[in-house]
N, C-alpha and C positions, 0 to 999 in steps of 0.2 A: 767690878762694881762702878768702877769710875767711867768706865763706855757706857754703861745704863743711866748716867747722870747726866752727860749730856745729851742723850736722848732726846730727849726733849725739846733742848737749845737746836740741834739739829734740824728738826723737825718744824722749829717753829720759824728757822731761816728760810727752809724752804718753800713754805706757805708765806712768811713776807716777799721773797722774790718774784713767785707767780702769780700773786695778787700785784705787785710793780710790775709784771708783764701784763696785766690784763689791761691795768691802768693805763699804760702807755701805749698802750693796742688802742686802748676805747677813745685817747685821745687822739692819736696819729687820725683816725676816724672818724671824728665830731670834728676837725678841722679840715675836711674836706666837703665843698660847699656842694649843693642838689645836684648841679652840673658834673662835678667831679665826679659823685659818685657814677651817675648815669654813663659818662663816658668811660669810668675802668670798669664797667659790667658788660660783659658780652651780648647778654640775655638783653641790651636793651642801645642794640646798633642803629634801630632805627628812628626810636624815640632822638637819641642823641644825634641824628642827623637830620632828623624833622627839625628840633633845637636851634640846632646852628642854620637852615636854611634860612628859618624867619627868622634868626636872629633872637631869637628866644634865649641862646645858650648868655649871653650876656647879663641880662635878667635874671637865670638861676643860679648867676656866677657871683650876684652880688651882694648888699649886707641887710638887707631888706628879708624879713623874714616871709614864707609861703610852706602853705602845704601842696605839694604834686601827687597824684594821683596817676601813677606809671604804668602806660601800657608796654607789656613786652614785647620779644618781636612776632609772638604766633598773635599777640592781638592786632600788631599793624600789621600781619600779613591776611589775617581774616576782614581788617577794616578794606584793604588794596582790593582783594577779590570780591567783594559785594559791591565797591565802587565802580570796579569795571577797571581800576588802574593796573599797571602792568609795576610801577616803580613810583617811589615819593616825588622822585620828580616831575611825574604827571600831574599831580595836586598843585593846581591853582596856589600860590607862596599866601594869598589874602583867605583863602580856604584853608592851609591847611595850620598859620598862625589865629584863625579863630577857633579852630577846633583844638588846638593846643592848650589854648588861654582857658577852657573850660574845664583844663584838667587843674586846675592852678587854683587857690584861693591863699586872700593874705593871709598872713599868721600865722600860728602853728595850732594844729589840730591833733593831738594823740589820740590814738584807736580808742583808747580805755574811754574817750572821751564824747565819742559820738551819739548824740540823741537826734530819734527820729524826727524830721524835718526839713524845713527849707533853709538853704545858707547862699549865700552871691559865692559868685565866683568870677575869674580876672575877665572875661568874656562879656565884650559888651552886647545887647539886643539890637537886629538890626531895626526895630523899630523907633528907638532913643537910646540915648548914650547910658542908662539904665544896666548894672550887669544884669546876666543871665543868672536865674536862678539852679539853684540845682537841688531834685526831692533826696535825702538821703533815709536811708531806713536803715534801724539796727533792731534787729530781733536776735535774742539770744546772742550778744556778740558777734552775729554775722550781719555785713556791711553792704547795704547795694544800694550806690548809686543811681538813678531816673530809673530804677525798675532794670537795667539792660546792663552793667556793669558790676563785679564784686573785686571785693577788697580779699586780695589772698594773700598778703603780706606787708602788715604793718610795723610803723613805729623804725624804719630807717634812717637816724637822726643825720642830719649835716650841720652843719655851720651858720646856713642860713634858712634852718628851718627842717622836715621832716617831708619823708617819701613813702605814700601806700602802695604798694606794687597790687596792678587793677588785672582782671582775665581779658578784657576788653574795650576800645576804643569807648569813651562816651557821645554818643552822636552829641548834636546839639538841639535843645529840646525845644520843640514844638507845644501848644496846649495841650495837645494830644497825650503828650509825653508823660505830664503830669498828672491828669487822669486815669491813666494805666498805671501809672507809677507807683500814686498814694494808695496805699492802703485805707486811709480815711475816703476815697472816693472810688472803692468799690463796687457801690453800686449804681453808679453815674456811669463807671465805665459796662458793664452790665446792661444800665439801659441802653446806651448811645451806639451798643454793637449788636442790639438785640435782631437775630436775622430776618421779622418780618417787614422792617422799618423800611420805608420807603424813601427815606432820606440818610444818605453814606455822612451822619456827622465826623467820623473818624477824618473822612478829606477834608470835610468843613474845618474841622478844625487842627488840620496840616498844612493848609493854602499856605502858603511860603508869604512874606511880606510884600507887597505891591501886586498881588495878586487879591482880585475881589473876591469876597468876603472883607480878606484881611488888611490891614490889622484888626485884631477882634478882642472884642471884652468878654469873658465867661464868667457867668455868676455861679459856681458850681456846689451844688447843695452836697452834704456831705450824707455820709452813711445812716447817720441818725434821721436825719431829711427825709430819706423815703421809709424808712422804717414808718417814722411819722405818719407821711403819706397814705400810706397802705393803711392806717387805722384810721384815719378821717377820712378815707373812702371807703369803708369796710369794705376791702380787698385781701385777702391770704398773699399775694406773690404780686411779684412786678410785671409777670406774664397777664396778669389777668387786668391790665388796664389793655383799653382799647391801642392798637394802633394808631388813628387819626389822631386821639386825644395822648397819646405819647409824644409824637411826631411835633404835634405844637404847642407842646409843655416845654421841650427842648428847646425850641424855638426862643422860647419866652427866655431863657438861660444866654443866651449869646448876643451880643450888638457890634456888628458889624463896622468895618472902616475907621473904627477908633480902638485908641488904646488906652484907654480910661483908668488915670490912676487915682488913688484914692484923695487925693488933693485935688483933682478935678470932679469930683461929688460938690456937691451942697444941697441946702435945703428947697424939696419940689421941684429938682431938676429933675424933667422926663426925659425917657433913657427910651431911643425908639429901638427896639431888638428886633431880631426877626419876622419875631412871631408877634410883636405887639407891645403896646407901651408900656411902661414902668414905671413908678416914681422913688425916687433916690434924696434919702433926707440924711443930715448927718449930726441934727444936733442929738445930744447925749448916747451919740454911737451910730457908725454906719447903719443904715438899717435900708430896706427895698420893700415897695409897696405893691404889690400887683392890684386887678381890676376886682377881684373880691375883697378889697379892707386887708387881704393879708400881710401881715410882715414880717418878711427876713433880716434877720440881722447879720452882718457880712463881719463872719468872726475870724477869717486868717485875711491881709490884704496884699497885692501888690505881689502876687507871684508872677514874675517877669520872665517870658519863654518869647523866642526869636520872631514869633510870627503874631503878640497879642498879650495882653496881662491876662491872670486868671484871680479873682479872690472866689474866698470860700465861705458860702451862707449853709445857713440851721434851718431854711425851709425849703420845700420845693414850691416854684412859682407856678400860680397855677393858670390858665389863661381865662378861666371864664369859674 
């Protein structure tokens, strides 16, 4: 009887101890900072040596919190071979610390936490000192990155902030990037890759910066936009407008050689695009005037991508 009495006592030592080992585990762990971790994981020799070449590893060494977004090494070996690289020390040190810095944003970001949208990250645009933006989407708990990256492993706390282990390098985003990416701009991307079009917007708007076109401004109507559309033209489908009259609707969406941020707006400033003028007013709300009286109002602003800003308007601009 007296062995069944302390039973219990027994029982309840040993459940204090392994909960003091887990404790002590989870600490020994949360005091080792982004860097740390990276460098005692095998799975991520190359990340950690991209790190230390640009001098990165200093920065996730230190007390400044960040969330990292870790590619492994099948992701840096899939980014090496579409590059054409043989080794990281083929990558340019000023290439391959910008492409770093875009895995990077300040603060700390938990998985639980992500809602679909735009967030800066450490990566400046080479058009202004502006970070690069980055689209994130979470549907059902699952996390992708500019459309091209996912989150397969969250919420690895460090010291100085938290690590998503990514399947994939994330390029660095172009306008284009962003249009493929969002799901609110679906049918934008839809139009601008439709295969009868006689104008390749897709390069129009990848033109790398200091290359003509770019930098460039895109007004980009969102999903509800041509929904709109198609009933103010009584049209069933986006197939069914004209080519020409497609071609230079687009048009009307993009302004070349600038990179127009929403602080450079004001009121009856014309916007020469492409395809033809605009006007751009901003008291009680951005808003875009095309040559029919129409107006958009530009309801996401200042989406900042390497080669041009992008905001996002409620109508489609029409040319005529």
């Amino acid at each position: 009887m007296k062995r069944l009495n302390i039973l219990p006592q027994i029982l309840l030592l040993i459940s204090l101890l392994s909960c003091s080992k887990d404790d002590s585990e989870h600490q020994m762990v949360i005091q080792q900072t982004i860097f740390e971790h990276l460098a005692s994981s095998m799975g991520y020799s190359y990340l950690t040596y991209a790190l230390q070449k640009t001098d990165l590893d200093d920065v996730l060494n230190g007390t400044e919190d960040y969330t990292l977004y870790a590619p492994n090494n099948n992701a840096f070996i899939g980014f090496l071979m579409r590059g054409g690289y043989s080794s990281l020390d083929e990558v340019p040190t000023e290439t391959l610390k910008k492409l770093l810095l875009n895995h990077v944003m300040a603060g700390q970001i938990r998985y639980r936490d992500f809602k679909s949208g735009y967030y800066p990250t450490a990566c400046s645009s080479d058009v202004n000192d502006r970070p690069l933006s980055m689209y994130i989407n979470q549907v059902n708990m699952r996390v992708t990155l500019n459309g091209s990256s996912r989150i397969i492993q969250g919420n690895v706390y460090a010291s100085n902030g938290v690590i998503h282990a990514v399947n994939a390098v994330i390029p660095i985003p172009s306008l284009v990037t962003f249009v493929m990416a969002d799901t609110n701009l679906y049918n934008l991307g839809l139009a601008i890759t439709r295969n009868d079009l006689t104008v390749d917007f897709p390069s129009i708007l990848s033109t790398e910066n200091g290359s003509a076109p770019a930098p460039l401004t895109v007004f980009a109507p969102n999903n509800t936009a041509f929904v709109d559309l198609l009933n103010e033209l009584e049209l069933e489908r986006l197939s069914s407008i004209d080519e020409p009259t497609l071609n230079l609707t687009l048009y009307h969406h993009v302004v070349g050689e600038t990179n127009a941020l929403s602080t450079d707006l004001s009121d009856n400033l014309i916007l020469n695009t492409l395809g033809g003028k605009i006007t751009a007013n901003i008291s009680g709300g951005a808003t875009l005037t095309d040559g029919n009286e129409r107006v958009s109002n530009i309801i996401t602003l200042d989406i900042q991508a390497n080669n041009g800003v992008l905001h996002i308007v409620d109508k489609v601009i029409l040319p005529f």
